[in-house]
N, C-alpha and C positions, 0 to 999 in steps of 0.2 A: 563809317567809311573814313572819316577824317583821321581814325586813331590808328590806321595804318601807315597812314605819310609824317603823322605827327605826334609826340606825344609828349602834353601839356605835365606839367608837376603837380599840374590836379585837376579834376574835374567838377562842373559846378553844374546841377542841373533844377531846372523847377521841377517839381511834383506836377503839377499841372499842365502840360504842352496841348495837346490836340484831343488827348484824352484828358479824365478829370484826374488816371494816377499813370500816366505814360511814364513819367520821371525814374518809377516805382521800376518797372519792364525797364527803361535805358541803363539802371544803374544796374541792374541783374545780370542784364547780356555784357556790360563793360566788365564787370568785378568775373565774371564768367572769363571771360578770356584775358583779360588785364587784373589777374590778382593784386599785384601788388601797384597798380595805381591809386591814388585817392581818390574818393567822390565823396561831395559836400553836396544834399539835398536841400534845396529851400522850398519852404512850402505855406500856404495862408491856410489850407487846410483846419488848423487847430479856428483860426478868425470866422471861417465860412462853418465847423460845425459843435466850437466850444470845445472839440478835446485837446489836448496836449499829444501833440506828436513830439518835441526835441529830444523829450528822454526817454520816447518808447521804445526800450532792449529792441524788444519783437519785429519793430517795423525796422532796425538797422538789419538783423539780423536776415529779416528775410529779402531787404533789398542788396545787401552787401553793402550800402554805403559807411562811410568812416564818421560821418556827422551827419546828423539832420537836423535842420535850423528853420524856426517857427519865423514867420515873418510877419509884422517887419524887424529886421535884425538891424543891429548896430554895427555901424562899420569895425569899431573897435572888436566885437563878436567876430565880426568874418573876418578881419585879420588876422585873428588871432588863432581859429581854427583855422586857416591857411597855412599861419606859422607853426600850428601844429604839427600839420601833416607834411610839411616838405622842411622839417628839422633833420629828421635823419637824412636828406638828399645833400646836405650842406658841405 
């Protein structure tokens, strides 16, 4: 609802919210009608079951996100894919 009145130069959501992969459904319905916004997924995921999600193709793929980022992340990390994605807005 908020990305009708407003829209940020990116989106940043957890993996985890109310469900254990709600993150996964938020970024799907946004990339769904906001193609061309960015979303940045962070998720402990990889800590809670030992796999590696940052560089799994599959799971950007099927969420639409532009990054997915294992936590804990270094700020210099989230800046930096930040700055990734809102270079071309510049």
């Amino acid at each position: 609802e908020r990305l009708e009145m407003v829209r940020p130069d990116v989106v940043v959501l957890d993996v985890m919210m109310e469900q254990f992969d709600a993150g996964f459904e938020v970024s799907k319905k946004i990339k769904k009608k906001y193609r061309d916004l960015p979303v940045i997924l962070l998720t402990a995921i990889g800590i809670q079951t030992g796999l590696e999600f940052s560089s799994n193709a599959d799971v950007l793929e099927v969420t639409g996100a532009d990054v997915l980022l294992d936590k804990p992340v270094s700020p210099e990390v989230f800046v930096a894919a930040i700055e990734k994605l809102t270079a071309s807005k510049d």
